[in-house]
N, C-alpha and C positions, 0 to 999 in steps of 0.2 A: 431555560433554553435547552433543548433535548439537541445533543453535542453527540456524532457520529465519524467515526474517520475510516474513508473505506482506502486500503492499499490494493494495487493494481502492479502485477509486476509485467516483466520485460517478455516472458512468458505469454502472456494474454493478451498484450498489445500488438505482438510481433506472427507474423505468418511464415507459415515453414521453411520458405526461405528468408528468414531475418528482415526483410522488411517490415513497416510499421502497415498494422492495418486499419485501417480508415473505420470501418462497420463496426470494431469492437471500440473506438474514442467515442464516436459515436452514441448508442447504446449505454456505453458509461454516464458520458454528459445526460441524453434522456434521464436517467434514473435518477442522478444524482437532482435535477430538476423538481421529476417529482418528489424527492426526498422534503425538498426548501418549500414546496407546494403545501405538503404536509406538515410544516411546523419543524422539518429540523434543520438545523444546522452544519451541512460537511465540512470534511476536513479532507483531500484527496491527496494521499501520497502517491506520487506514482514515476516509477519506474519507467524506463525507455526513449532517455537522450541519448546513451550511446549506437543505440542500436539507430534512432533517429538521423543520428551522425551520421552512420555508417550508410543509409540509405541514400543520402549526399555526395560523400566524397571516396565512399567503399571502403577499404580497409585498410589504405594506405601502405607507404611502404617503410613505416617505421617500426623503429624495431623491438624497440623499448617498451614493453605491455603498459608501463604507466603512464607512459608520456602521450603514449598513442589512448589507451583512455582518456586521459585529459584533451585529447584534440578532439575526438570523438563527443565527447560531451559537451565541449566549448562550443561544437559548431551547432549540435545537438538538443542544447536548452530551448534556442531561439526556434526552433522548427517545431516543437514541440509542445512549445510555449503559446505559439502564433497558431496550430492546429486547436488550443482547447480555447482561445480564446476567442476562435470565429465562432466554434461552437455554441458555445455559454450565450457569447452576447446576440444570438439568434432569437433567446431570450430575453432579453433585456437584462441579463446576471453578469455580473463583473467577476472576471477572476485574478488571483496575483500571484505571482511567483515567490515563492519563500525557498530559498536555498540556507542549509544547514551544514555544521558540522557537528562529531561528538561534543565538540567543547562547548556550544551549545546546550547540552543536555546537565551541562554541570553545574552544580550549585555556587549561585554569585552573580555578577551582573550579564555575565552572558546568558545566564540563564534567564533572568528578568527582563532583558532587550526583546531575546525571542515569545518570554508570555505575553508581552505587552503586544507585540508586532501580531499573535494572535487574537489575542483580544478584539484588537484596535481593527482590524481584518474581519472577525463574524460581525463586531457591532456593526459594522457598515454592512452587514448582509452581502459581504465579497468572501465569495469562495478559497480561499487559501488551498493552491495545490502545489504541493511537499515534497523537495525531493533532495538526495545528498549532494552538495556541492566539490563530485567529482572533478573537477579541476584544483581543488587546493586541496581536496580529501584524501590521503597518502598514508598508508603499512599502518600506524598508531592513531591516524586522524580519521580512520574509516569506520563507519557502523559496520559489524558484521553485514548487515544487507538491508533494504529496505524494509524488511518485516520489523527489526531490532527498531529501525528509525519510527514505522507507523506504532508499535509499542510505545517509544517514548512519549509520541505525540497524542495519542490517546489519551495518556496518564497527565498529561502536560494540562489538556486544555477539558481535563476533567469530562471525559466521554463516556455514554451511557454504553455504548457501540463499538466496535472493531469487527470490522468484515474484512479477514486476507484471502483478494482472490487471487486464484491459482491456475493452471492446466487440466487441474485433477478435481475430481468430484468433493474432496475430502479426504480422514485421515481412514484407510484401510487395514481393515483385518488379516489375518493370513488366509481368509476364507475370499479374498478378494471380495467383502464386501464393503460399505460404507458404515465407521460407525455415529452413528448422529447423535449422540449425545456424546461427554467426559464430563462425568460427574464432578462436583468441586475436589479436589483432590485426590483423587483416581487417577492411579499411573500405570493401571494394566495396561490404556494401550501404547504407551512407548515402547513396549516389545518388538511392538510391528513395523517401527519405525525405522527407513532406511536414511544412513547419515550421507546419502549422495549427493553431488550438487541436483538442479534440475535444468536442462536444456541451454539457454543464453543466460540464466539470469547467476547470481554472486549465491544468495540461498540454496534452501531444499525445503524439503516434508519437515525433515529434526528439526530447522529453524526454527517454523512455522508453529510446529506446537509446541517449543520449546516457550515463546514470546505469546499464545494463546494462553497458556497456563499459568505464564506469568500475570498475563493482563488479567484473566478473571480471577487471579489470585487479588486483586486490587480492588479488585468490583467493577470490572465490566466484562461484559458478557460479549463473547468473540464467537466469530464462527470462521470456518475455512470451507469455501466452494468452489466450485467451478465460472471463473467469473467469461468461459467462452459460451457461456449457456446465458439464451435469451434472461433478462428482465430477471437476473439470478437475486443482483439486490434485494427490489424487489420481496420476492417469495421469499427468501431470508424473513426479511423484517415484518411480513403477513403471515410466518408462523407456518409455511409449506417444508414439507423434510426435504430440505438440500442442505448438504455439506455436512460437517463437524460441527457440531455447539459445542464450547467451552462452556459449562455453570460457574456462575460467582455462589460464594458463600453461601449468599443469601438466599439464592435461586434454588439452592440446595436442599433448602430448611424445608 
């Protein structure tokens, strides 16, 4: 089973004024379509119930950044949910909702609930799309961001793939260009790396290749792109230069 997990952040989904945009969900589900077309299997984390939320009920007048999180994503799953799921089954593709926490990711039976729950989800050729269970997910119970979450889940459900898309073409030089390769353990370019957040989402860039380098330290092979560019998947996976490759080991040799 050729096993791929692409993450989608809040970034990509969202239009400059914070609303969700319709043309990038869209676009996604296509690809991800032709992906299962092609013999593989996704895994779609993705980011963008709160911001979901917010196109709902606005910003509310609470005060509390976590609580008002947690409303925002409470209200925000369903809408969200119900947008990829008209999608998909346009197709005839099922998809399901898997809400996480860290403690999930940890060794013991939470950990084996959640392999099984993916398993039991590709074998039925239902799309599992992935996202942190901001409503109960709180200061110690939170993933650094969804990139940290699509790393674990990558490594979880043994993927050949990780595609983190971004706002940004990839990881840049000081020359502002693109570099497209990082060879297996090459850390020249983290120099260039700035540790800022990016726009609405919890991440940045340092996240991003922080959890790239991890993951092809594992053996699988990541890339970071531009996921507001047409059919970006896609060209990734047909071998066109877009974005960041991470090399695994092996890739290396």
């Amino acid at each position: 089973m050729k096993r791929i997990v692409i993450k989608v952040g809040t970034n990509v989904l969202t239009r400059h004024d914070g609303m969700l945009d319709k043309l990038i969900f869209r676009q996604v589900v296509v690809q991800l379509v032709k992906l299962i077309q092609e013999g593989w299997h996704p895994v779609l984390v993705s980011s963008g119930a709160v911001g979901a939320g917010r196109s709902i009920i606005g910003d509310s007048g609470i005060t509390s950044e976590a609580i008002r999180r947690q409303v925002l994503s409470a209200v925000g799953q369903t809408s969200l949910m119900k947008r990829y799921f008209e999608l998909f089954i346009e197709y005839d593709i099922v998809c399901a909702q898997v809400l996480t926490t860290k403690e999930d990711f940890a060794e013991g039976e939470h950990y084996e609930n959640m392999m099984n729950c993916f398993e039991g989800l590709i074998g039925q050729g239902i799309v599992p799309i992935v996202n942190e269970n901001d409503v109960v997910s709180l200061t110690e119970l939170m993933f650094t961001d969804n990139d940290e979450l699509a790393g674990l889940t990558a490594s979880m459900i043994g993927a050949e793939k990780l595609i983190i898309l971004s706002n940004v073409d990839g990881v840049y030089d000081d020359a502002g260009h693109v570099i497209g390769l990082v060879p297996f353990g090459d850390d020249a370019h983290k120099k260039h790396i700035s540790v800022e957040k990016s726009g609405m989402g919890r991440g940045g860039m340092h996240s991003k290749v922080e959890i790239a380098t991890r993951a092809a330290a594992g053996g699988i092979e990541t890339f970071i792109a531009n996921g507001k560019q047409d059919n970006v998947i896609l060209d990734v996976l047909n071998g066109k230069a877009m974005g960041t490759r991470f090399a695994t080991k092996e890739a290396s040799k």
